[in-house]
C-alpha positions as YAML, in Angstrom:
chain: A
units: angstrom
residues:
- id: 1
  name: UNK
  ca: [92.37, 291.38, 19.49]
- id: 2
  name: UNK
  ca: [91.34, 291.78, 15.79]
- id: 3
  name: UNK
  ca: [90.05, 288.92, 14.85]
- id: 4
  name: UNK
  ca: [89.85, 289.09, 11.34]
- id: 5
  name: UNK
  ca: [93.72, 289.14, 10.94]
- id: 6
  name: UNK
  ca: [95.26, 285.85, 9.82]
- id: 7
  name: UNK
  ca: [97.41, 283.41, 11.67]
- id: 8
  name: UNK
  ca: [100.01, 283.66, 8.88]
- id: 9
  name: UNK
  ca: [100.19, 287.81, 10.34]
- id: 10
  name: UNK
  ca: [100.60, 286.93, 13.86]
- id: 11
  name: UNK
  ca: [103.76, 285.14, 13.91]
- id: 12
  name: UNK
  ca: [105.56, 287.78, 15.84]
- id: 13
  name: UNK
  ca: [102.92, 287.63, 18.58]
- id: 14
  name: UNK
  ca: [104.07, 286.23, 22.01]
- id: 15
  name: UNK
  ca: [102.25, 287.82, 24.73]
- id: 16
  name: UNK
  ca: [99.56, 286.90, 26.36]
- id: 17
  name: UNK
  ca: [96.87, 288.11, 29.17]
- id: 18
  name: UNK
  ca: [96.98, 286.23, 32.20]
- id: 19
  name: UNK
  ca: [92.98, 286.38, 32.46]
- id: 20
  name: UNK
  ca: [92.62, 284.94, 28.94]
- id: 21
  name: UNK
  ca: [89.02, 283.23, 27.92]
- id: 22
  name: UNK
  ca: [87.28, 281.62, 25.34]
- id: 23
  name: UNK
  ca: [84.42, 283.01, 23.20]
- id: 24
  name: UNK
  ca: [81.98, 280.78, 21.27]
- id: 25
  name: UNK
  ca: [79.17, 282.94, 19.45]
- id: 26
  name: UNK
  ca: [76.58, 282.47, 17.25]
- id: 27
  name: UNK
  ca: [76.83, 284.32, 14.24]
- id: 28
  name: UNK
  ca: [75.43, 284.30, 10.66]
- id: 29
  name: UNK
  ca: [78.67, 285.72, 8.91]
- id: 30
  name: UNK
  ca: [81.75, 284.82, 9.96]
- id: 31
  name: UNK
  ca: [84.17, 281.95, 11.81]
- id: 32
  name: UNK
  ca: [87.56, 283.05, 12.54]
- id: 33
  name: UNK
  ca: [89.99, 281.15, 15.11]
- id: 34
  name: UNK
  ca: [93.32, 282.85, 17.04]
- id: 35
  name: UNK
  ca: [96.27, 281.13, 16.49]
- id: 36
  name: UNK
  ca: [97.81, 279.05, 19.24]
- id: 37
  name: UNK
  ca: [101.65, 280.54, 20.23]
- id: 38
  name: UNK
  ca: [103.42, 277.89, 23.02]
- id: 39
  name: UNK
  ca: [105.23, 279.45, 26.05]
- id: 40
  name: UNK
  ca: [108.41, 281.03, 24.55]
- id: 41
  name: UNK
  ca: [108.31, 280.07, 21.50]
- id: 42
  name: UNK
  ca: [106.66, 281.54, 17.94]
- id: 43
  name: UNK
  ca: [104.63, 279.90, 16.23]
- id: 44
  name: UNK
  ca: [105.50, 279.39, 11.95]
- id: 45
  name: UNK
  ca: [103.72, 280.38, 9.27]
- id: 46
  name: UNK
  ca: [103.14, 277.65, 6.81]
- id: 47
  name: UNK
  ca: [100.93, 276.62, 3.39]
- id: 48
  name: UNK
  ca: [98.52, 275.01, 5.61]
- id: 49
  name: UNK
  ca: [98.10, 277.92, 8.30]
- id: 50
  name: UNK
  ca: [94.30, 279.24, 8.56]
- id: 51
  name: UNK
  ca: [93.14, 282.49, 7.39]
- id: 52
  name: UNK
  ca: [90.10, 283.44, 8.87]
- id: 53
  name: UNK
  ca: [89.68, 286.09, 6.61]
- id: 54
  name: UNK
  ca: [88.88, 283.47, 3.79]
- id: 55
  name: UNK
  ca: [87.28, 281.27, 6.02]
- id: 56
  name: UNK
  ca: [84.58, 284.41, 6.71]
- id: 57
  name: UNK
  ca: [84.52, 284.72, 3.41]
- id: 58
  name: UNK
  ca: [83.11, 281.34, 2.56]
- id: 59
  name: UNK
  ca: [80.34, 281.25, 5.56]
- id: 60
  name: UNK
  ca: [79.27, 284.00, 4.52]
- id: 61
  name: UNK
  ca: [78.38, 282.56, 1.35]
- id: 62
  name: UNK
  ca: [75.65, 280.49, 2.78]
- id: 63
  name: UNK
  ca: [73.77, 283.67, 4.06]
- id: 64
  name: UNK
  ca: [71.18, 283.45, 6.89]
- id: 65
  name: UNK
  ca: [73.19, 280.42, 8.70]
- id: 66
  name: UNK
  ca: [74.02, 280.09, 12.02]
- id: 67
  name: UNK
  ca: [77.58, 279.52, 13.21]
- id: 68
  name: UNK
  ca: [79.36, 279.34, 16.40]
- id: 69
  name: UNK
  ca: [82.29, 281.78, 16.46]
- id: 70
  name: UNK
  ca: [85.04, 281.91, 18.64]
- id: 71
  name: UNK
  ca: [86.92, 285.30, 18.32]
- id: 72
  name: UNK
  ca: [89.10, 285.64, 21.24]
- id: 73
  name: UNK
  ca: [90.51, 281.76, 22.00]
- id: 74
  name: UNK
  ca: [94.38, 281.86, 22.15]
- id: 75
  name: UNK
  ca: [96.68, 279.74, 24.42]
- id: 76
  name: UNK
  ca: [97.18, 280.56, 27.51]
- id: 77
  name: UNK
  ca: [100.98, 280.34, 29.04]
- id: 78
  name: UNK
  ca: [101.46, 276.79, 31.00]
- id: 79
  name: UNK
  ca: [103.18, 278.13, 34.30]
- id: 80
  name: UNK
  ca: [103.41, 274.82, 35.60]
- id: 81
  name: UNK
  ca: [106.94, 273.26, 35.16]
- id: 82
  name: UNK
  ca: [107.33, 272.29, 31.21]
- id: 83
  name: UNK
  ca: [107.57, 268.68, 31.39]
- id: 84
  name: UNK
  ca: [105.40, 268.21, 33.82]
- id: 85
  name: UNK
  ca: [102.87, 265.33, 33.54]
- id: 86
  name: UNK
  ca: [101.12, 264.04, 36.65]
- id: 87
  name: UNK
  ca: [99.56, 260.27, 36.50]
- id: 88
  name: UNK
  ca: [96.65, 259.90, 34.56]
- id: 89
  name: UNK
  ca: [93.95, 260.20, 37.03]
- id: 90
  name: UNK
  ca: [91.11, 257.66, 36.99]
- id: 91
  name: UNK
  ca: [88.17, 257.24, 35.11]
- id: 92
  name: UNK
  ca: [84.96, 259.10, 37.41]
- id: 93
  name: UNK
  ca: [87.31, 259.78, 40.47]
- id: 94
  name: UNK
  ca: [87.23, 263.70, 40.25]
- id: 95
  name: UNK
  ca: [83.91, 265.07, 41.45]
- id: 96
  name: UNK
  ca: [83.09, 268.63, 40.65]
- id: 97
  name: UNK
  ca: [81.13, 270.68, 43.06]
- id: 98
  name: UNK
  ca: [78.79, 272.76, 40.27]
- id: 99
  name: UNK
  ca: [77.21, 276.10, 41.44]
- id: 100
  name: UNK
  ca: [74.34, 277.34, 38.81]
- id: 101
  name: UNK
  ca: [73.38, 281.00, 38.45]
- id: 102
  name: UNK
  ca: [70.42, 282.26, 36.72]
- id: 103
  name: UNK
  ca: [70.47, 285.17, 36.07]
- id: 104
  name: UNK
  ca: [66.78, 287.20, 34.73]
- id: 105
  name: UNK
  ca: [65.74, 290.92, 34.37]
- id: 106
  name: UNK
  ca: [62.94, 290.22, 35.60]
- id: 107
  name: UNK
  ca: [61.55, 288.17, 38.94]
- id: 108
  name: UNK
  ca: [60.76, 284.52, 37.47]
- id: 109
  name: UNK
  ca: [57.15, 282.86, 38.48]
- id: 110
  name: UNK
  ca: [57.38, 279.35, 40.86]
- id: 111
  name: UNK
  ca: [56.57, 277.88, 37.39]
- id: 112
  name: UNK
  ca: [59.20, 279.30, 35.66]
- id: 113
  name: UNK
  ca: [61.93, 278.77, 38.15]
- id: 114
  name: UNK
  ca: [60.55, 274.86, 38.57]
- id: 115
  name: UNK
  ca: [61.06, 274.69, 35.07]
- id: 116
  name: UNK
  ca: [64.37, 276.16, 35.12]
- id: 117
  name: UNK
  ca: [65.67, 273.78, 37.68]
- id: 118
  name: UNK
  ca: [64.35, 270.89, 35.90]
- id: 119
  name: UNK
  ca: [66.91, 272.32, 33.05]
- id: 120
  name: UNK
  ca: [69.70, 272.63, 34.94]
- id: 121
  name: UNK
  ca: [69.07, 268.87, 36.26]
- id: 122
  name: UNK
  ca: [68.81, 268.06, 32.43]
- id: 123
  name: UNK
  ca: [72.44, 270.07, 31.96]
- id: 124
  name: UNK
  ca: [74.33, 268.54, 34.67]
- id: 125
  name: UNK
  ca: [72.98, 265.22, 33.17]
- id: 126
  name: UNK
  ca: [74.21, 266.13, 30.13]
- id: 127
  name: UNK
  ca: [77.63, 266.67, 31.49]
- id: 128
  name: UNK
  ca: [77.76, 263.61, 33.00]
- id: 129
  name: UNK
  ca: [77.11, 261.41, 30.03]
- id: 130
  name: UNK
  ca: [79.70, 263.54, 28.20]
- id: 131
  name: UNK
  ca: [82.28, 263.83, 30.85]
- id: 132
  name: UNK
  ca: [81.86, 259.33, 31.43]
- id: 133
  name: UNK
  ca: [81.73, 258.89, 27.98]
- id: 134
  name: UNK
  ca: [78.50, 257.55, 27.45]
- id: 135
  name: UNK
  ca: [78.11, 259.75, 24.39]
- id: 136
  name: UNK
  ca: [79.50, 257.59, 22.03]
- id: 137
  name: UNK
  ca: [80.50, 254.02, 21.58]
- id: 138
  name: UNK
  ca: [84.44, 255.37, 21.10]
- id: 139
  name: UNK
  ca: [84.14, 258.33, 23.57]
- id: 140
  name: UNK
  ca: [87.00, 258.40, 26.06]
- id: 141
  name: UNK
  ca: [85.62, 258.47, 30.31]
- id: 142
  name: UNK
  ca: [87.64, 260.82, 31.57]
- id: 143
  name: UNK
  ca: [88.04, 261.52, 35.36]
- id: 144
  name: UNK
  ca: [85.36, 263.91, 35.92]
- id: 145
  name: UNK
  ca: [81.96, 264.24, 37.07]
- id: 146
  name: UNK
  ca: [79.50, 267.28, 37.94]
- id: 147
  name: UNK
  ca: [78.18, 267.42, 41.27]
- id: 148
  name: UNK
  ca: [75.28, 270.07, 41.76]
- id: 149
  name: UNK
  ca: [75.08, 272.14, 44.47]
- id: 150
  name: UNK
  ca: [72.79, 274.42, 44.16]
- id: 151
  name: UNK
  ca: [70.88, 276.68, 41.59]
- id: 152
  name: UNK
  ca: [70.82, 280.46, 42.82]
- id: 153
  name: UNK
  ca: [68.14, 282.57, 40.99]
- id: 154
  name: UNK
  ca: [69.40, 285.98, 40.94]
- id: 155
  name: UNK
  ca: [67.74, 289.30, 39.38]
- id: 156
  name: UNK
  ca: [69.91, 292.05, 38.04]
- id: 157
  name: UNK
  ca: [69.05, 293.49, 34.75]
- id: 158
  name: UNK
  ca: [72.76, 294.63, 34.14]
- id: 159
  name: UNK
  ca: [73.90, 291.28, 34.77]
- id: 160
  name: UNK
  ca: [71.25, 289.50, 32.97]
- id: 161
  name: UNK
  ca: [72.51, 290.64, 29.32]
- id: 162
  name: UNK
  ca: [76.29, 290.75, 30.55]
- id: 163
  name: UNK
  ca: [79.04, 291.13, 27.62]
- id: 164
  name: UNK
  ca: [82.00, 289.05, 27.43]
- id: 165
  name: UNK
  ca: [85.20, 291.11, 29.44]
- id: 166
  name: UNK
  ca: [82.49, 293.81, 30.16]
- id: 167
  name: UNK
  ca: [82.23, 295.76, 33.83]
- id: 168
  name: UNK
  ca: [78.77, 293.18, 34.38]
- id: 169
  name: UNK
  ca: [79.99, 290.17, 34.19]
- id: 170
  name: UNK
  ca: [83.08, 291.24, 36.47]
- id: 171
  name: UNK
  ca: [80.29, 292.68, 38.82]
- id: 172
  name: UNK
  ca: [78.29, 289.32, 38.23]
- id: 173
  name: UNK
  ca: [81.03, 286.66, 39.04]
- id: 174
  name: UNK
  ca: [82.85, 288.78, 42.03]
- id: 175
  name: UNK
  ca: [79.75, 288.87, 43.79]
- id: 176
  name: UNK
  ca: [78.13, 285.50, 43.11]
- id: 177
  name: UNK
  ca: [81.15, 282.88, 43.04]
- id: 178
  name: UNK
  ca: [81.19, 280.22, 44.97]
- id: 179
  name: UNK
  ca: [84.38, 277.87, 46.08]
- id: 180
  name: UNK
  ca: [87.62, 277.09, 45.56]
- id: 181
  name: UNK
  ca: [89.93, 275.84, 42.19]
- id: 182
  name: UNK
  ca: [88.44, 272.88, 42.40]
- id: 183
  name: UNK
  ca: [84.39, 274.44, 42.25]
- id: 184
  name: UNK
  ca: [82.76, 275.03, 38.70]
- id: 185
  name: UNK
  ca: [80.33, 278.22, 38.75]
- id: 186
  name: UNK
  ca: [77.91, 278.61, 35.78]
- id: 187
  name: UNK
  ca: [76.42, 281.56, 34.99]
- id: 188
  name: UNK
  ca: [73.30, 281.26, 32.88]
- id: 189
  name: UNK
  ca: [71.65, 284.53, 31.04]
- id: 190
  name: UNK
  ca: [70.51, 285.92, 28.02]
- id: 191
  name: UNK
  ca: [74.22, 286.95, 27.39]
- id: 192
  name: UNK
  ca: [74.58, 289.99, 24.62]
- id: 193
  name: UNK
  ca: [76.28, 289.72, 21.15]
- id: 194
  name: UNK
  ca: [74.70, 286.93, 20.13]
- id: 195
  name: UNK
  ca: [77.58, 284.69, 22.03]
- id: 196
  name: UNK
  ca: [76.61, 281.00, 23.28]
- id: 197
  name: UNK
  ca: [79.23, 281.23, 25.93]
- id: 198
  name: UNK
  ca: [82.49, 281.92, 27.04]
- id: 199
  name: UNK
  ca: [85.17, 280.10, 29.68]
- id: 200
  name: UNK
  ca: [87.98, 280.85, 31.66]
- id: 201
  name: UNK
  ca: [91.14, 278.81, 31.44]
- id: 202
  name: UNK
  ca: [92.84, 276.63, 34.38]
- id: 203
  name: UNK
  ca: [96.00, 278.54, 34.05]
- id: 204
  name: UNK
  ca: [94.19, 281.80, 34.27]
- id: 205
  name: UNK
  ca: [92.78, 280.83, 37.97]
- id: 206
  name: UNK
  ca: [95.64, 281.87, 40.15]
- id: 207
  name: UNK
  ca: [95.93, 285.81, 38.94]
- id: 208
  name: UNK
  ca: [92.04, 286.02, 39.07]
- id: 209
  name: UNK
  ca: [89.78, 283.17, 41.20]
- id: 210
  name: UNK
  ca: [86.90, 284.87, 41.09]
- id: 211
  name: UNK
  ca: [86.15, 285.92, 37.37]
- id: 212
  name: UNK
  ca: [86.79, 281.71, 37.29]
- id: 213
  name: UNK
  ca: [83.84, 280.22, 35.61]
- id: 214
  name: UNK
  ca: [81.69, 279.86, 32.35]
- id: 215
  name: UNK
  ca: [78.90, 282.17, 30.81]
- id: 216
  name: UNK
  ca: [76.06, 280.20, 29.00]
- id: 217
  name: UNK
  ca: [73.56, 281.23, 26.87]
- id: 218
  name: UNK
  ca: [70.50, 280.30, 29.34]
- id: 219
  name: UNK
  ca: [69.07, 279.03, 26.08]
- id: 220
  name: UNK
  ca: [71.43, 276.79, 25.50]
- id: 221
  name: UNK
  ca: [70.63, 274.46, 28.12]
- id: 222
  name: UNK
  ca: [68.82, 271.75, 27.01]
- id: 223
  name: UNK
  ca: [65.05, 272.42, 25.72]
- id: 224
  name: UNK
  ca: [66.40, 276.02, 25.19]
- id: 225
  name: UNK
  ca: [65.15, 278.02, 22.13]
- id: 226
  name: UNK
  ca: [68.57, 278.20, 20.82]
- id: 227
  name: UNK
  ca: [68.77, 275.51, 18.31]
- id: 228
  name: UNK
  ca: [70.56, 273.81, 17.18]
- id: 229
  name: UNK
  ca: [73.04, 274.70, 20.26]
- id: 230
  name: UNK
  ca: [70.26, 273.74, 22.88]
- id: 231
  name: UNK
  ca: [70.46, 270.45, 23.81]
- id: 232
  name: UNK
  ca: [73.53, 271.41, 26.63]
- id: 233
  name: UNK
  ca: [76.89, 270.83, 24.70]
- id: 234
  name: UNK
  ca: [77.90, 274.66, 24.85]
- id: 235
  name: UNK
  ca: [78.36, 274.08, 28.40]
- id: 236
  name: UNK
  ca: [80.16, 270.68, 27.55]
- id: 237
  name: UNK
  ca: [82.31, 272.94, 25.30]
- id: 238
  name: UNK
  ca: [83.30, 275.37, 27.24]
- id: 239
  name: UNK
  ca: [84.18, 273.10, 30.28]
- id: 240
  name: UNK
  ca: [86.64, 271.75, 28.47]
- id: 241
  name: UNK
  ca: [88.67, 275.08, 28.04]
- id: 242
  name: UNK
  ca: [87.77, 275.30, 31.54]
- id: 243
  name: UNK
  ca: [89.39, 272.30, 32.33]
- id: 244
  name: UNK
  ca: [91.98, 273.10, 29.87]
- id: 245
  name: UNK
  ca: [91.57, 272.07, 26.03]
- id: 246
  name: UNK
  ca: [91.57, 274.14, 23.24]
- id: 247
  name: UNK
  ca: [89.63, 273.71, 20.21]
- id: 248
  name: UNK
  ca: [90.46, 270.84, 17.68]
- id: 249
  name: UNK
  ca: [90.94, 273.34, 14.78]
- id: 250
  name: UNK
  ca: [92.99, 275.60, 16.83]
- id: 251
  name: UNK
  ca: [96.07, 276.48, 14.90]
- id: 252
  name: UNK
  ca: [94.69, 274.98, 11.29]
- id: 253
  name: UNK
  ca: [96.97, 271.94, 10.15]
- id: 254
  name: UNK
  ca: [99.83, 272.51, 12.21]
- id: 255
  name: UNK
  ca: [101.51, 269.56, 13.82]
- id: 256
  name: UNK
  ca: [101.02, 271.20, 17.22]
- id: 257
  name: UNK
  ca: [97.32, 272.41, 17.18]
- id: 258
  name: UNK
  ca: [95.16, 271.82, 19.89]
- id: 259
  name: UNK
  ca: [98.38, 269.92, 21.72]
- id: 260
  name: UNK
  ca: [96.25, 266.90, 22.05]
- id: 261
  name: UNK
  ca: [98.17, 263.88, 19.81]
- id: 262
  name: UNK
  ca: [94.80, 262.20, 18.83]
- id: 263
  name: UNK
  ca: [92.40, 264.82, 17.42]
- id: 264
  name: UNK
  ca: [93.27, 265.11, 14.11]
- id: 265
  name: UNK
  ca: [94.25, 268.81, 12.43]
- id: 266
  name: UNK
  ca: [91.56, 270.40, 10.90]
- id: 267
  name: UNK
  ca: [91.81, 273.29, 8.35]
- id: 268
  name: UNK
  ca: [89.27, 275.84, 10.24]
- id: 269
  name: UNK
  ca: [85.73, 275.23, 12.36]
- id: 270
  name: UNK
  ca: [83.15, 273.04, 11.37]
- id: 271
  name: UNK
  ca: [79.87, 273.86, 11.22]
- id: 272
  name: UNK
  ca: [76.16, 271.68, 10.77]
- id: 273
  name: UNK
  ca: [77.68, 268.35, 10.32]
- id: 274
  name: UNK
  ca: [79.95, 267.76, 7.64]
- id: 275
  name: UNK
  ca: [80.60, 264.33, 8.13]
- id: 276
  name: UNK
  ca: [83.63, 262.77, 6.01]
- id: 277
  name: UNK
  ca: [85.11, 266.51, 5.89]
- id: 278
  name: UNK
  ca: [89.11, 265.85, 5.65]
- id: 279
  name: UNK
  ca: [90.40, 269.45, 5.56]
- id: 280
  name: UNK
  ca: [94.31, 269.09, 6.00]
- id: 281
  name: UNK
  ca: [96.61, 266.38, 4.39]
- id: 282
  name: UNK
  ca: [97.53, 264.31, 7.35]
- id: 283
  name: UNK
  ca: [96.22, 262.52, 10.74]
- id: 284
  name: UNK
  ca: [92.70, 261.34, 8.99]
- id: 285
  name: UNK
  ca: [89.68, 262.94, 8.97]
- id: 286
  name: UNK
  ca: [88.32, 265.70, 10.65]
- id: 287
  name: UNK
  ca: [86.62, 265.65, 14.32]
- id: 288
  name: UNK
  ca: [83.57, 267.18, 13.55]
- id: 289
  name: UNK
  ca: [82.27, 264.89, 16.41]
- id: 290
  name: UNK
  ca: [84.40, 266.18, 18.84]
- id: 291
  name: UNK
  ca: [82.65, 268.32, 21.69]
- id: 292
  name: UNK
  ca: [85.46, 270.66, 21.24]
- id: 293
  name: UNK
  ca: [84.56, 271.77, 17.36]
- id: 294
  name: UNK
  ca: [82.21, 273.73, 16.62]
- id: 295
  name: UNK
  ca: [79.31, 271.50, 15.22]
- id: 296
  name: UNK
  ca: [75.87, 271.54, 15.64]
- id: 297
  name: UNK
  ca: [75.07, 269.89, 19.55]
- id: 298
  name: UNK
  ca: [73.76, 266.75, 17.74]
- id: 299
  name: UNK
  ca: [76.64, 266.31, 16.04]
- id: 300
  name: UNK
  ca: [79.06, 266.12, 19.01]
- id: 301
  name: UNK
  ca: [79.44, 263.53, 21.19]
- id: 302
  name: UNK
  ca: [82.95, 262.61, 22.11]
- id: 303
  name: UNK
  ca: [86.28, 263.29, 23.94]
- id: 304
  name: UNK
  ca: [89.44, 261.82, 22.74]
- id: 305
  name: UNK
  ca: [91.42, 259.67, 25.40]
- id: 306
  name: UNK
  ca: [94.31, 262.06, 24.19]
- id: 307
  name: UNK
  ca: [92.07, 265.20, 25.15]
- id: 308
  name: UNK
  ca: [91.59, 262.83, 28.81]
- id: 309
  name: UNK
  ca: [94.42, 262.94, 29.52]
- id: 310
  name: UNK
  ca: [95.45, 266.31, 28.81]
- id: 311
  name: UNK
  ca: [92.53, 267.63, 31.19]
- id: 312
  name: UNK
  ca: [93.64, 265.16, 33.98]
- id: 313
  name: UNK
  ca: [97.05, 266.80, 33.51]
- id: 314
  name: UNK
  ca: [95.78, 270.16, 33.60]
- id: 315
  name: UNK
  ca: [93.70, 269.32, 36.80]
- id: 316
  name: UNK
  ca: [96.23, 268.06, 38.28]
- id: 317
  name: UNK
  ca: [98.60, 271.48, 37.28]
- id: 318
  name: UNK
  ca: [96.46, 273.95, 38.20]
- id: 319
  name: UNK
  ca: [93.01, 273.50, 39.96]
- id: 320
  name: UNK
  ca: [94.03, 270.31, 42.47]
...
């Protein structure tokens, strides 16, 4: 997918891969987002629809910065039946079994690997506090809650610099996952293309369980040399498409957007933390704290209750 063509030139576009994934990148000269197209339907263009082109345009004004990028997001169809909306599942009563994989060119020392597994203790932590909603005063506790079980060190030096849809990480996940629907594998490396990460979708499971999963950035974990993306909210991020959100800008200001009722619209991706930003005319404004924009990792703390629910929903769809 090109994705420096505009959502106002993709309103024809219907189809969809069934192994669809998120991308989130760090870049220093462009932000682009895909446009979200329901099931069935096409989506409008409109005054307020955002062209990435511009939006490119405008980062890369402030040369030499660091971005997260997401070139590939899109939604994914939802196979389950249209209305269908299982009860809200309660707060902290969905424990994930978590399988970490790092993944190294090169054999790691006992120091290095203790140190390692002291930052995948820090991650999961992370996730937890996110996930509870201990984050933030206003943060929503949704049902979930990460559950390690173990950390596999694993040496490959194909694998360790693995491409997003490339033959490696194919190679990587079919040979190293772990579970069922219900079982989030990480795979931690020093991924290529300057990406932070990328995530499957819970809709995407069925046609292909075991490219299921997320790719970090190793050094995005927290204490990672990746700031400001290191303190462990990539992998907050992207288990949220994995678990079924989109992002909050997806779509621009469309009434529709990220299909979540309580994030309001925002214009295109934030970036640093631009707090007060309002970028579209209605809802309020934006949700630069939301773990699902593209801020800076101390600048995101929060799930909506909306953005709960949905993932409850979606658990409930596709991965119970």
């Amino acid at each position: 997918m090109n994705s420096s063509v505009s959502r106002c030139a993709r309103t024809a576009r219907v189809g969809f891969r069934a192994a669809a994934v998120t991308t989130l990148a760090l870049v220093a000269s462009t932000v682009a987002a895909v446009a979200p197209v329901t099931t069935g339907a096409v989506s409008t263009a409109s005054a307020d629809c955002f062209d990435p082109v511009a939006a490119g345009a405008s980062v890369a004004s402030r040369s030499g910065e660091l971005h997260r990028f997401d070139p590939q997001t899109q939604l994914v169809p939802e196979t389950a039946p249209e209305n269908f909306r299982a009860a809200r599942l309660p707060n902290g009563s969905v424990t994930i079994p978590t399988y970490m994989n790092i993944i190294t060119a090169a054999d790691l020392t006992p120091e290095e690997q203790a140190a390692r597994s002291l930052q995948v203790d820090q991650q999961i932590a992370v996730l937890n506090r996110a996930y509870s909603g201990h984050s933030a005063s206003d943060a929503a506790n949704t049902p979930f809650r990460f559950s390690l079980q173990s950390v596999n060190f694993v040496v490959n030096p194909d694998w360790a610099t693995m491409a997003y849809g490339s033959p490696e990480e194919k190679a990587a996940k079919s040979a190293l996952r772990q579970g069922d629907a219900t079982a989030l594998n990480l795979y931690a490396a020093d991924i290529g293309g300057k990406l932070l990460g990328w995530a499957t979708f819970p809709q995407s499971y069925a046609a292909a369980p075991k490219q299921d999963g997320v790719v970090l950035l190793l050094d995005s974990m927290p204490g990672g040399s990746a700031a400001p993306y290191n303190k462990g909210d990539t992998a907050t991020h992207e288990i949220g498409h994995w678990l079924g959100l989109y992002h909050t800008f997806q779509g621009g200001c469309q009434l529709k957007n990220d299909l979540v009722n309580d994030t309001p619209a925002e214009r295109s991706p934030a970036s640093g933390c631009p707090t007060g930003r309002d970028s579209c005319r209605s809802q309020g404004v934006d949700p630069i704290d939301n773990f699902m924009d593209y801020s800076n990792d101390g600048c995101m703390d929060r799930f909506s209750k909306g953005q709960s629910e949905r993932m409850s929903s979606e658990w409930s769809a596709y991965r119970a």
